[in-house]
C-alpha angles and dihedrals in degrees: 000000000000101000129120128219128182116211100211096184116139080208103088091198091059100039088054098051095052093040084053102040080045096053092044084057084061103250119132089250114196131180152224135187090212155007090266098050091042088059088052094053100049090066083069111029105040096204127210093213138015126212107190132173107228095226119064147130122263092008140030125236077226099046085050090047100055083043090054088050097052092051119102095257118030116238105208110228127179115220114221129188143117108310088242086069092043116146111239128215132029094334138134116307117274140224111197111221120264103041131156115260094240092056085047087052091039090053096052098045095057098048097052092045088060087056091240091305084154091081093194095299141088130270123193106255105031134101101261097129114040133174 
């Protein structure tokens, strides 16, 4: 697979065991410890897909996701955090903390196989909210 995700989690345990699990599924997998130096990132990396945690420090997963969707061209990102901090409304999809790793890969997959035809929002049907 040639796509590119970037795991945007201020926990380093986490961030290393979906980077990994993503890596092992065969996708080039990079990493940032917050909103800010994910943004940073992005300018070089150009990802296809961002996984970001919704709490951290310098900059929200909400305030890069809302960043990601005023750019030319849209980068999709997943937010992920506990269901209790949950985003309400027509936002990105969510993964609700803690998930099993095989809804995480099927997500994504999907996803990426639909080319980002999420476009930051949810479709009837799809995994956006997951236990």
């Amino acid at each position: 697979m040639d796509s590119t995700i970037l795991v945007v989690e201020d926990d380093p345990h986490l961030r290393e065991v979906i980077t990994e699990v993503l890596s092992d599924e065969g996708y080039d997998v990079y990493e940032a410890m917050d909103g800010q130096r994910a943004l940073e990132r992005i300018e070089s990396l150009a990802p296809d897909l961002v996984l970001s945690d919704i709490r951290m420090p310098r900059l929200s997963g909400i305030e890069l996701a809302e960043r990601l969707k005023q750019r030319r061209h849209p980068i999709p990102i997943v937010l992920m955090s506990t269901s209790n901090n949950a985003p309400v409304g027509d936002g990105p999809p969510f993964l609700a903390k803690p998930f099993a790793l095989d809804d995480l890969v099927a997500l994504v997959a999907r996803i990426l196989r639909n080319n980002g035809a999420l476009g930051g929002g949810r479709t009837p049907g799809n995994l956006a909210y997951l236990p």
